[in-house]
mmCIF file of the N, C-alpha and C atoms, coordinates in Angstrom:
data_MODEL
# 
_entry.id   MODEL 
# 
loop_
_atom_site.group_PDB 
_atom_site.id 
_atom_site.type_symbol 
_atom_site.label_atom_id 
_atom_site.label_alt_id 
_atom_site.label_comp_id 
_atom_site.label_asym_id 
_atom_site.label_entity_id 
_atom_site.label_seq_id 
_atom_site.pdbx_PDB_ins_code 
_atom_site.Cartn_x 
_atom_site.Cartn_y 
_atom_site.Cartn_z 
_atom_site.occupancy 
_atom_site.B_iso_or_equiv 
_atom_site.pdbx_formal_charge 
_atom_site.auth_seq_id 
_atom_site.auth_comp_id 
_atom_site.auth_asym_id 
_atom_site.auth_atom_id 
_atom_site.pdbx_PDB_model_num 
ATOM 1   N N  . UNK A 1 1  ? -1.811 200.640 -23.281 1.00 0.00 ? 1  UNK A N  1 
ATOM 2   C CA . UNK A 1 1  ? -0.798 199.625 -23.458 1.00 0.00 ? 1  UNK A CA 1 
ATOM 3   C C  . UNK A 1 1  ? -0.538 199.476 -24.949 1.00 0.00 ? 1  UNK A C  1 
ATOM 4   N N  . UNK A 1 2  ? 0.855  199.506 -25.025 1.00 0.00 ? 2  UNK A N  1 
ATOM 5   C CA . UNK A 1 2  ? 0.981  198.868 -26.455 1.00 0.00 ? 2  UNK A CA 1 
ATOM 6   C C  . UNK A 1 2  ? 2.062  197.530 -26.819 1.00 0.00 ? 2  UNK A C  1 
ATOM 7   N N  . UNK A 1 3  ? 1.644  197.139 -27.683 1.00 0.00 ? 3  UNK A N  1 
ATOM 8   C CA . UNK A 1 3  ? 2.253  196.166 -27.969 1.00 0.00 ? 3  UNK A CA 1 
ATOM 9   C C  . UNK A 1 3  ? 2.854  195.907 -29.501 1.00 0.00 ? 3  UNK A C  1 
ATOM 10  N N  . UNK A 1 4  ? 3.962  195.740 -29.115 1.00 0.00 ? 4  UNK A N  1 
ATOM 11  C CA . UNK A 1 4  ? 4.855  195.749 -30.710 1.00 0.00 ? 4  UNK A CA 1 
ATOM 12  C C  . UNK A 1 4  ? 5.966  194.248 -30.943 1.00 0.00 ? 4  UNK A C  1 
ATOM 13  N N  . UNK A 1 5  ? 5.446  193.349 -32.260 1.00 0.00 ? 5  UNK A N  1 
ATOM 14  C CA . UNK A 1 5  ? 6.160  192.475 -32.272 1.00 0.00 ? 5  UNK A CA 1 
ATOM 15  C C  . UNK A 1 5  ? 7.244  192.446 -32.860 1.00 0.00 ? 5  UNK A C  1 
ATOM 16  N N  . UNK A 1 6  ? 8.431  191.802 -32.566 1.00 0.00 ? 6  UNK A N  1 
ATOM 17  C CA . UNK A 1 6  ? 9.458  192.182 -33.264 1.00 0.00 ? 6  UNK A CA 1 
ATOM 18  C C  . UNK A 1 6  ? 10.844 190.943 -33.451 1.00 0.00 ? 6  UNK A C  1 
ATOM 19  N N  . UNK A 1 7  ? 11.425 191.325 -34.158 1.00 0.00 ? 7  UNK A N  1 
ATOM 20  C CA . UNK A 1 7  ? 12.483 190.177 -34.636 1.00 0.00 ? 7  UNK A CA 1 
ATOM 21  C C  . UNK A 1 7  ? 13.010 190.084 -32.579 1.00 0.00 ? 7  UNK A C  1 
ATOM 22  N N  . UNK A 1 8  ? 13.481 188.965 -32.820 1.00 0.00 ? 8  UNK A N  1 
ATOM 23  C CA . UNK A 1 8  ? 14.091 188.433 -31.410 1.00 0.00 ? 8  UNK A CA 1 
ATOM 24  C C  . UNK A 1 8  ? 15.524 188.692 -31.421 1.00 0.00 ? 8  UNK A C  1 
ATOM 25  N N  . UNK A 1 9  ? 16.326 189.813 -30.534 1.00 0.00 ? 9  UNK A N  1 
ATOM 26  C CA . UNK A 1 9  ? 17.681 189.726 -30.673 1.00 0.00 ? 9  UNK A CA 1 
ATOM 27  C C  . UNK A 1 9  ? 18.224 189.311 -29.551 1.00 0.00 ? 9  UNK A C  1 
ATOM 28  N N  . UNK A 1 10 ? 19.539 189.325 -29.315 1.00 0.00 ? 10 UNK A N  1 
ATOM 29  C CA . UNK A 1 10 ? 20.221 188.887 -28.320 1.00 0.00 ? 10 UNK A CA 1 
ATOM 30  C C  . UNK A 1 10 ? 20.179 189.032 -27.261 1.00 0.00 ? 10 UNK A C  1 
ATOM 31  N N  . UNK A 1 11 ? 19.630 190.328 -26.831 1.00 0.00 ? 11 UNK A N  1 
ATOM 32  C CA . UNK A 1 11 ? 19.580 191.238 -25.597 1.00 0.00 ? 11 UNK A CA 1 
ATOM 33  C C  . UNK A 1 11 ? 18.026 190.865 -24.980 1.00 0.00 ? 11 UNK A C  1 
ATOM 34  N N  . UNK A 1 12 ? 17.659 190.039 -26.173 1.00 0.00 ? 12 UNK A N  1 
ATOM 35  C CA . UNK A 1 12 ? 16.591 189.774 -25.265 1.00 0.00 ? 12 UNK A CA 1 
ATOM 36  C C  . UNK A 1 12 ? 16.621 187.915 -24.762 1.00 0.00 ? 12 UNK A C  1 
ATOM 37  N N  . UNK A 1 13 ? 17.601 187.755 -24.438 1.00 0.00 ? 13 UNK A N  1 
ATOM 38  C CA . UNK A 1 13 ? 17.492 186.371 -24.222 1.00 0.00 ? 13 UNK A CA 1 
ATOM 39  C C  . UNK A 1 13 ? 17.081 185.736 -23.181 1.00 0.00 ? 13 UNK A C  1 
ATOM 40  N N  . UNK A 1 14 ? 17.531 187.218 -22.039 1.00 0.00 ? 14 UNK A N  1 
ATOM 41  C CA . UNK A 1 14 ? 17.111 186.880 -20.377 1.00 0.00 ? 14 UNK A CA 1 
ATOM 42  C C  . UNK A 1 14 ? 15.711 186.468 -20.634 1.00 0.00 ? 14 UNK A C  1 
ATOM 43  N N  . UNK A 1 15 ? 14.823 187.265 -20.915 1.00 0.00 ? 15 UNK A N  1 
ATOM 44  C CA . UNK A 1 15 ? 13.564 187.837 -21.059 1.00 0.00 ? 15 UNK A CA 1 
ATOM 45  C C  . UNK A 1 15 ? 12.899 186.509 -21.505 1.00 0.00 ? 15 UNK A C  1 
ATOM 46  N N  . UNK A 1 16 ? 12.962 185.900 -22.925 1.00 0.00 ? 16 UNK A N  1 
ATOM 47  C CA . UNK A 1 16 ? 12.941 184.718 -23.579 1.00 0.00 ? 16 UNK A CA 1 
ATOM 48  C C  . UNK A 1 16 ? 13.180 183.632 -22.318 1.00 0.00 ? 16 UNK A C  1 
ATOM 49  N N  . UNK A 1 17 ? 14.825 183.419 -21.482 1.00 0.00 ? 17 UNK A N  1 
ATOM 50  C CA . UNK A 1 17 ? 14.582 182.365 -20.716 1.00 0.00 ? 17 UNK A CA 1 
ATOM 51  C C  . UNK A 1 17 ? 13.733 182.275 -19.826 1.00 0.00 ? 17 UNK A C  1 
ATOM 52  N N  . UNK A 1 18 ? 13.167 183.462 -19.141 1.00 0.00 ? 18 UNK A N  1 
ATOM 53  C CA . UNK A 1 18 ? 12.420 183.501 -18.296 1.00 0.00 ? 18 UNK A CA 1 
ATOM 54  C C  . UNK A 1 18 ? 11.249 182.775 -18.628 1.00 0.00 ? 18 UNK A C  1 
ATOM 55  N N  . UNK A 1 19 ? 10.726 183.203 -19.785 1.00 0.00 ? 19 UNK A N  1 
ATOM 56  C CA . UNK A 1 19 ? 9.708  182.570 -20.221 1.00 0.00 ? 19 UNK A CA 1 
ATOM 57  C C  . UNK A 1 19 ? 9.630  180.849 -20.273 1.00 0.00 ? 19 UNK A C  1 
ATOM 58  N N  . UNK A 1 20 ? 10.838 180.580 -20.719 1.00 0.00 ? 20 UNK A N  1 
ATOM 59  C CA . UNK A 1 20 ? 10.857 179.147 -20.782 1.00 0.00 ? 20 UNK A CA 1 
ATOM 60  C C  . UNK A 1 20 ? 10.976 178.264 -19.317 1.00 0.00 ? 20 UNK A C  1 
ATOM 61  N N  . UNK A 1 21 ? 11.514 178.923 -18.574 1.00 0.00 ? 21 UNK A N  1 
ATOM 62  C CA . UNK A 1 21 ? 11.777 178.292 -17.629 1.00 0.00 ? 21 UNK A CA 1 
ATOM 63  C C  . UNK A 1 21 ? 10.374 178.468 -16.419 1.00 0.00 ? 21 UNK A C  1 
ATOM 64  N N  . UNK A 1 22 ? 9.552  179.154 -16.830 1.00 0.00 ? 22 UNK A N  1 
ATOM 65  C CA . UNK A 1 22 ? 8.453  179.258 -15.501 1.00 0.00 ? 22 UNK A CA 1 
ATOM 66  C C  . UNK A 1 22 ? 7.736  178.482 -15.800 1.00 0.00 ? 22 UNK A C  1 
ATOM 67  N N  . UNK A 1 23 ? 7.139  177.755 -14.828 1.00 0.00 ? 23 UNK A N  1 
ATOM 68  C CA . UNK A 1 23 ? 6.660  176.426 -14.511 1.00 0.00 ? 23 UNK A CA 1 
ATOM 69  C C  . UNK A 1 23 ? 5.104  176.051 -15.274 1.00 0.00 ? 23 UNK A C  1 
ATOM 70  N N  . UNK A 1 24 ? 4.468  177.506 -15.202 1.00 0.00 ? 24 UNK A N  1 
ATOM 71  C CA . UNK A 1 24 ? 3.381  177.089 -16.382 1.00 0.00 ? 24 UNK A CA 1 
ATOM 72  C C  . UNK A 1 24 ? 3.858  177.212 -17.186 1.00 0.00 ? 24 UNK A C  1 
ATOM 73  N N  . UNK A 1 25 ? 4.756  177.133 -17.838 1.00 0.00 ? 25 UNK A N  1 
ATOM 74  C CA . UNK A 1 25 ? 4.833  177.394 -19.716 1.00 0.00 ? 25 UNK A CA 1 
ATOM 75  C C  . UNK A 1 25 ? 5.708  176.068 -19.896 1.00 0.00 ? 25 UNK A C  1 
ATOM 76  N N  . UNK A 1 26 ? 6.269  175.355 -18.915 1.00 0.00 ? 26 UNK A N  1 
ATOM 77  C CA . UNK A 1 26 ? 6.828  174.224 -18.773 1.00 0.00 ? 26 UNK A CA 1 
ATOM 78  C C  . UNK A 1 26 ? 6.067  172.908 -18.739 1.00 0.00 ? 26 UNK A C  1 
ATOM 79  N N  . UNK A 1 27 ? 5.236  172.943 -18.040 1.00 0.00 ? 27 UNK A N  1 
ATOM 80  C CA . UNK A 1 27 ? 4.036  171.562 -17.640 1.00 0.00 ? 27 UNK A CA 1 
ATOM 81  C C  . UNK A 1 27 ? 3.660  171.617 -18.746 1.00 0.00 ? 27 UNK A C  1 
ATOM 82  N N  . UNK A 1 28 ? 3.211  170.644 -19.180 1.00 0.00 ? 28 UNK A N  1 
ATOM 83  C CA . UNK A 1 28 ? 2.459  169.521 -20.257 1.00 0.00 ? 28 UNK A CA 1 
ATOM 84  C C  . UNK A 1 28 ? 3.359  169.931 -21.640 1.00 0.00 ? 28 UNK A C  1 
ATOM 85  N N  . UNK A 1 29 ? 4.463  170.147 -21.759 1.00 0.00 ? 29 UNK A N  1 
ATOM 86  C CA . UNK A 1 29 ? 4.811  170.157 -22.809 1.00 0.00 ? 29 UNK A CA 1 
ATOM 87  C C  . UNK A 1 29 ? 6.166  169.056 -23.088 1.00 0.00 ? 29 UNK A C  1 
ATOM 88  N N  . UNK A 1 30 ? 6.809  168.857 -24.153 1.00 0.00 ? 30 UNK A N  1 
ATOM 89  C CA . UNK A 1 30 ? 8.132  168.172 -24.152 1.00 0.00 ? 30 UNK A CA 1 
ATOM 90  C C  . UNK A 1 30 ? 9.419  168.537 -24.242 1.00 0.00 ? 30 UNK A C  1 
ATOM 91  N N  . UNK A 1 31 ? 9.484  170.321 -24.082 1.00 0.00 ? 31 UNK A N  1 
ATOM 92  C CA . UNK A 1 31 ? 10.585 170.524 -23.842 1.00 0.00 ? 31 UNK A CA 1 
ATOM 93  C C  . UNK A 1 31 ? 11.267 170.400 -22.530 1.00 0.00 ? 31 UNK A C  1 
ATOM 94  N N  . UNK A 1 32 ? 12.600 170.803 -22.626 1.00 0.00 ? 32 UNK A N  1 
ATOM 95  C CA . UNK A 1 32 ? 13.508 170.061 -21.427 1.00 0.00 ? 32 UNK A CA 1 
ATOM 96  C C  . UNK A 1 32 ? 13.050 171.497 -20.290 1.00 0.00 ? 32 UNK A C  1 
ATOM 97  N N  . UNK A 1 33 ? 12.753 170.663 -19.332 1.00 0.00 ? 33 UNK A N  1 
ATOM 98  C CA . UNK A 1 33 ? 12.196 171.736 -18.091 1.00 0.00 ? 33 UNK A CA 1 
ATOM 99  C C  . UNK A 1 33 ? 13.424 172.787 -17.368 1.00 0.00 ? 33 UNK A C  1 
ATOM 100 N N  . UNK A 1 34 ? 14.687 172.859 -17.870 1.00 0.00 ? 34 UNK A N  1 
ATOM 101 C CA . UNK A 1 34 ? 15.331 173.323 -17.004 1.00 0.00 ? 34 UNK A CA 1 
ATOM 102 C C  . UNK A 1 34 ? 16.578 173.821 -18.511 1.00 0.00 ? 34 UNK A C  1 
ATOM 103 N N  . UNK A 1 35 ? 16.198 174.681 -19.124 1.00 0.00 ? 35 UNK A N  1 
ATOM 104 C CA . UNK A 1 35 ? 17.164 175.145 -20.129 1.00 0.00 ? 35 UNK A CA 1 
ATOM 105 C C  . UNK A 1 35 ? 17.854 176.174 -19.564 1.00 0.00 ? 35 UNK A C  1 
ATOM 106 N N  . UNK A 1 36 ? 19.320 176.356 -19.787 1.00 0.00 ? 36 UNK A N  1 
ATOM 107 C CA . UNK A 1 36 ? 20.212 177.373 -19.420 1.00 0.00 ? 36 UNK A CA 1 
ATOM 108 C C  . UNK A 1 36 ? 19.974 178.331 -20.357 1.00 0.00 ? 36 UNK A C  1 
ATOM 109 N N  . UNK A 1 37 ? 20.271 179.550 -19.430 1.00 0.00 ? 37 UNK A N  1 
ATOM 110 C CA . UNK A 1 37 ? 20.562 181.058 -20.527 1.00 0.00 ? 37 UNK A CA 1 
ATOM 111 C C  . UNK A 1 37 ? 21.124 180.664 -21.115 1.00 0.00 ? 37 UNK A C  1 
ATOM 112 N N  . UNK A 1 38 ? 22.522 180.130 -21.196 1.00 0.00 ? 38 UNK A N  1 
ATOM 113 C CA . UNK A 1 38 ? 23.659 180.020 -22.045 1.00 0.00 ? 38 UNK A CA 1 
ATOM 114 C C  . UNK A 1 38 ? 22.369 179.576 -23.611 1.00 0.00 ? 38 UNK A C  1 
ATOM 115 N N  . UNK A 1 39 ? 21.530 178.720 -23.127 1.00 0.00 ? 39 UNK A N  1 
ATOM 116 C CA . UNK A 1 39 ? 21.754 178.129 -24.681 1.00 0.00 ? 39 UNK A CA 1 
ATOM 117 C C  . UNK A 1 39 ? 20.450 178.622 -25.413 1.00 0.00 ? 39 UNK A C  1 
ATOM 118 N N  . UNK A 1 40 ? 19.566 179.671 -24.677 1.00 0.00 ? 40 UNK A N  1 
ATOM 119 C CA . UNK A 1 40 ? 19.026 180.250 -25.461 1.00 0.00 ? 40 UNK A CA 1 
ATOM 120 C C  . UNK A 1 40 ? 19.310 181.447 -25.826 1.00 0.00 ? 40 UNK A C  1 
ATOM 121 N N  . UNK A 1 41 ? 20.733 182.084 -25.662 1.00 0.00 ? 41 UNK A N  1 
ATOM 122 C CA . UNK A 1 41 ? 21.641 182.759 -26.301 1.00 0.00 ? 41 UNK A CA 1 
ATOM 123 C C  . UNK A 1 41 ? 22.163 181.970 -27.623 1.00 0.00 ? 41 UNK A C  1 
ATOM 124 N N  . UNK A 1 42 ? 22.726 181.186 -27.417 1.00 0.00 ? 42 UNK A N  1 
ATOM 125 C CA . UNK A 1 42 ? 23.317 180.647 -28.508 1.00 0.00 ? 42 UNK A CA 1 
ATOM 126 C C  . UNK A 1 42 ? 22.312 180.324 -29.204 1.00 0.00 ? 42 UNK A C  1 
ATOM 127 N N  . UNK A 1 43 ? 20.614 180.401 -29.078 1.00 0.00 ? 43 UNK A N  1 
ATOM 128 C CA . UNK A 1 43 ? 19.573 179.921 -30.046 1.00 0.00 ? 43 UNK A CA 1 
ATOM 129 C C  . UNK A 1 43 ? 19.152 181.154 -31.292 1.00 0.00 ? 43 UNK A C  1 
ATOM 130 N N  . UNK A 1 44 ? 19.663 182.108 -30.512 1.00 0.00 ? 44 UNK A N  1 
ATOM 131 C CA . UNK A 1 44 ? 19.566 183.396 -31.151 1.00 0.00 ? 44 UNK A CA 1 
ATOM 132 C C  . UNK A 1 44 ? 20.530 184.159 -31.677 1.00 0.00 ? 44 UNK A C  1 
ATOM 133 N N  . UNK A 1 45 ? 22.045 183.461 -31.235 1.00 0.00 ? 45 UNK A N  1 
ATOM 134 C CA . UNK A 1 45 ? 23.325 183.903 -32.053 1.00 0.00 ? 45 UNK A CA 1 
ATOM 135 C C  . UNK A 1 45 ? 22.990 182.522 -33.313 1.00 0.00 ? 45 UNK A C  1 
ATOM 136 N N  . UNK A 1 46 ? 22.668 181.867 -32.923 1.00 0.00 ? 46 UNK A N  1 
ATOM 137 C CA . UNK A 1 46 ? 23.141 180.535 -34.243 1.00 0.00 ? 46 UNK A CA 1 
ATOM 138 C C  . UNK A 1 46 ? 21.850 181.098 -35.580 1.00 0.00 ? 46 UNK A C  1 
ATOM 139 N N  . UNK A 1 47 ? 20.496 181.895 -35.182 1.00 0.00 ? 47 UNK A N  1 
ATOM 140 C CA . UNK A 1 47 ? 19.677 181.641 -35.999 1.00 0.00 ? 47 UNK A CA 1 
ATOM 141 C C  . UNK A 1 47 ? 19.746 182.239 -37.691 1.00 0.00 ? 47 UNK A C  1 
ATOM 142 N N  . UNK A 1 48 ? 19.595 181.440 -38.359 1.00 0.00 ? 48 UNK A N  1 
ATOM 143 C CA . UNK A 1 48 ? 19.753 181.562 -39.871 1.00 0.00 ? 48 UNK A CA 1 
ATOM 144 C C  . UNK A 1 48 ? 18.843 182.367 -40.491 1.00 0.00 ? 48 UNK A C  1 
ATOM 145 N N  . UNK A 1 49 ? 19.494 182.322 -41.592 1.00 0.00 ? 49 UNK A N  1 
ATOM 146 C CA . UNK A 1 49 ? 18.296 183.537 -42.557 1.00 0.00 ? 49 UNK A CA 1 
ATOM 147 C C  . UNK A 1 49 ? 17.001 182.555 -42.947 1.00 0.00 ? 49 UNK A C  1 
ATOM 148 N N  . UNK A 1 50 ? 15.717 182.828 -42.552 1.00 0.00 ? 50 UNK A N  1 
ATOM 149 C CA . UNK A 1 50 ? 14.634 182.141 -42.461 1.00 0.00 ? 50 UNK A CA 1 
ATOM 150 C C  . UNK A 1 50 ? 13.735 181.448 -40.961 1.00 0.00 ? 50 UNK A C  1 
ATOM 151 N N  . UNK A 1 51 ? 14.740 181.901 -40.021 1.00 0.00 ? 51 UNK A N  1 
ATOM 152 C CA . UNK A 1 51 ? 13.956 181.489 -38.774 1.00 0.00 ? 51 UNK A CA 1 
ATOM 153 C C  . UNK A 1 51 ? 13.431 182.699 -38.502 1.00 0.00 ? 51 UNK A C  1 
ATOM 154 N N  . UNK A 1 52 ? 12.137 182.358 -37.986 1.00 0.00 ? 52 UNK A N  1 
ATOM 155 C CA . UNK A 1 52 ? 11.727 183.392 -37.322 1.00 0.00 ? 52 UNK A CA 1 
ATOM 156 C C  . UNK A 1 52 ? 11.069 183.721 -35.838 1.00 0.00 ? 52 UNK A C  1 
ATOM 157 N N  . UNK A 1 53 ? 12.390 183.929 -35.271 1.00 0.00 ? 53 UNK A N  1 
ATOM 158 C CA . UNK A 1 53 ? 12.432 184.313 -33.617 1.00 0.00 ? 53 UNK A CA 1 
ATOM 159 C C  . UNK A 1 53 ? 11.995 185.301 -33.369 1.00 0.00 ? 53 UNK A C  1 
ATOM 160 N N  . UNK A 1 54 ? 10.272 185.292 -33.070 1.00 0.00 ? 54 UNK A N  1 
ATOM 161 C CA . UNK A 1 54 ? 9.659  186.473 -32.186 1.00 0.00 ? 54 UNK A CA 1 
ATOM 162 C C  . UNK A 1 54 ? 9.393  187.137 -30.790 1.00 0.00 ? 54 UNK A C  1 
ATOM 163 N N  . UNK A 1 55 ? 9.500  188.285 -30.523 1.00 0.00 ? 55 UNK A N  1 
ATOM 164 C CA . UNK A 1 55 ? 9.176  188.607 -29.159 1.00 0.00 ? 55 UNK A CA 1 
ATOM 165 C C  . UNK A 1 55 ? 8.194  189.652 -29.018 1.00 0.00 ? 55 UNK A C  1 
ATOM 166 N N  . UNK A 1 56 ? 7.187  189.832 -28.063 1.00 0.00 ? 56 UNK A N  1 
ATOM 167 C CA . UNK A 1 56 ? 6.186  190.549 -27.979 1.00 0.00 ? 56 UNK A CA 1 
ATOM 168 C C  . UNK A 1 56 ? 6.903  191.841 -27.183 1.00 0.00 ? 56 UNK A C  1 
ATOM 169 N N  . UNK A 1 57 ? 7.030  192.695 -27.203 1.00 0.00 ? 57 UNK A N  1 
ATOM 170 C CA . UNK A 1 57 ? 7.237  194.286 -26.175 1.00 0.00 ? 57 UNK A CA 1 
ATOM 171 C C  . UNK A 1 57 ? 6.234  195.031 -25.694 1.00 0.00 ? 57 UNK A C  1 
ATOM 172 N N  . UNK A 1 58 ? 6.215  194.481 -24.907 1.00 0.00 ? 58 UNK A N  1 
ATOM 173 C CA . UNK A 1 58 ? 4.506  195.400 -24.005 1.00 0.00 ? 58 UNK A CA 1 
ATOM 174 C C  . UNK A 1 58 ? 5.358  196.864 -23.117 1.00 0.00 ? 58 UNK A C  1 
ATOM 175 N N  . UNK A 1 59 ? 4.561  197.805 -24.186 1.00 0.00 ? 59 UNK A N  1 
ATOM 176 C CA . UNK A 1 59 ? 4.661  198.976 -23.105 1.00 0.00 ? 59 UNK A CA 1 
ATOM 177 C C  . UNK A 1 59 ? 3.163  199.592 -22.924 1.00 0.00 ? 59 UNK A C  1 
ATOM 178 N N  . UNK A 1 60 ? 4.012  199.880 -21.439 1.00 0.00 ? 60 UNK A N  1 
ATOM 179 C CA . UNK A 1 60 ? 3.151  200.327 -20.575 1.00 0.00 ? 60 UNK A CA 1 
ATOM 180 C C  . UNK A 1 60 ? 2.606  201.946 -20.289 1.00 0.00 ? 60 UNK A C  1 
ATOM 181 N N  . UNK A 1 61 ? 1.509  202.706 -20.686 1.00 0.00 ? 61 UNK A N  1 
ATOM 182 C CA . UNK A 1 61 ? 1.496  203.844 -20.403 1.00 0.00 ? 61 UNK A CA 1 
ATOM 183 C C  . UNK A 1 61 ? 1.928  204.202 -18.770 1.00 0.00 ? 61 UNK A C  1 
ATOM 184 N N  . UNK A 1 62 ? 2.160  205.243 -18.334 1.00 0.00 ? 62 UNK A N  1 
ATOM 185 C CA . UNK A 1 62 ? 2.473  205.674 -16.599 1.00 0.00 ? 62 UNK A CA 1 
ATOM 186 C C  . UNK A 1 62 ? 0.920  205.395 -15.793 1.00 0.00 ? 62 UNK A C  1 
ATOM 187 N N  . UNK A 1 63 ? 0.957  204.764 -14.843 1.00 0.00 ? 63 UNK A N  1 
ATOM 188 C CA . UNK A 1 63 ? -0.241 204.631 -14.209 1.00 0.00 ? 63 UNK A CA 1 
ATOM 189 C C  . UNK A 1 63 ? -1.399 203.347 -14.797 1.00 0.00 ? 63 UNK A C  1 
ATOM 190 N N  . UNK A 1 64 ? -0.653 203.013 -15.573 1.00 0.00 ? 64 UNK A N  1 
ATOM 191 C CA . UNK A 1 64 ? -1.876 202.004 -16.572 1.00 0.00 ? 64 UNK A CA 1 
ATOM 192 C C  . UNK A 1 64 ? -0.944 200.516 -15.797 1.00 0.00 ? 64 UNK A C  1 
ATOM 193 N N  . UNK A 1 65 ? -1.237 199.443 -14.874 1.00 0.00 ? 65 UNK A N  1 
ATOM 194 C CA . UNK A 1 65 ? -0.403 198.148 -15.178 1.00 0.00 ? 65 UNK A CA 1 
ATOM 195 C C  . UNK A 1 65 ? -0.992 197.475 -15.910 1.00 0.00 ? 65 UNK A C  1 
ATOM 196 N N  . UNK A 1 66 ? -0.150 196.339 -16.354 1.00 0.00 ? 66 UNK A N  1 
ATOM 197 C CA . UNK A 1 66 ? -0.054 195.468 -17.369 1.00 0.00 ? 66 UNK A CA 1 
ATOM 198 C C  . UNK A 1 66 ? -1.423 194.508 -16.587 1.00 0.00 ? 66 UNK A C  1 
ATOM 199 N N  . UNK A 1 67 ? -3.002 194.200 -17.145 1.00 0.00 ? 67 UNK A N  1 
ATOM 200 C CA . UNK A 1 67 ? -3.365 193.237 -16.170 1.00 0.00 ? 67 UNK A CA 1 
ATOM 201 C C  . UNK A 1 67 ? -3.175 191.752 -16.858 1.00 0.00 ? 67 UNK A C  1 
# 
């Protein structure tokens, strides 16, 4: 397995909402439990020089799953 971190772009926004929106990553925290794609697209079209929006890329060798 490897894993490579990397600037957060647009194309990855599905990926990003998913994350936000599943129910453990939701409980006990204070963000809003039910964010639209729409606007974590626009979190990543609006971001300025100095934010830094990361995403992890796990690849997978053939035959190896992710455990």
């Amino acid at each position: 397995m490897d894993v490579t971190i990397r600037k957060a772009e647009p194309s990855a926004a599905e990926g990003i909402w998913k994350c936000y929106t599943a129910p453990q990553a939701v409980r006990n925290t204070l963000q809003l439990p039910y964010r639209s794609l729409e606007s974590v697209r626009e979190l990543l079209h609006k971001s300025v020089e100095g934010d830094h929006i990361l995403v992890a890329a796990i690849y997978v060798l053939r035959g190896y799953p992710i455990q």
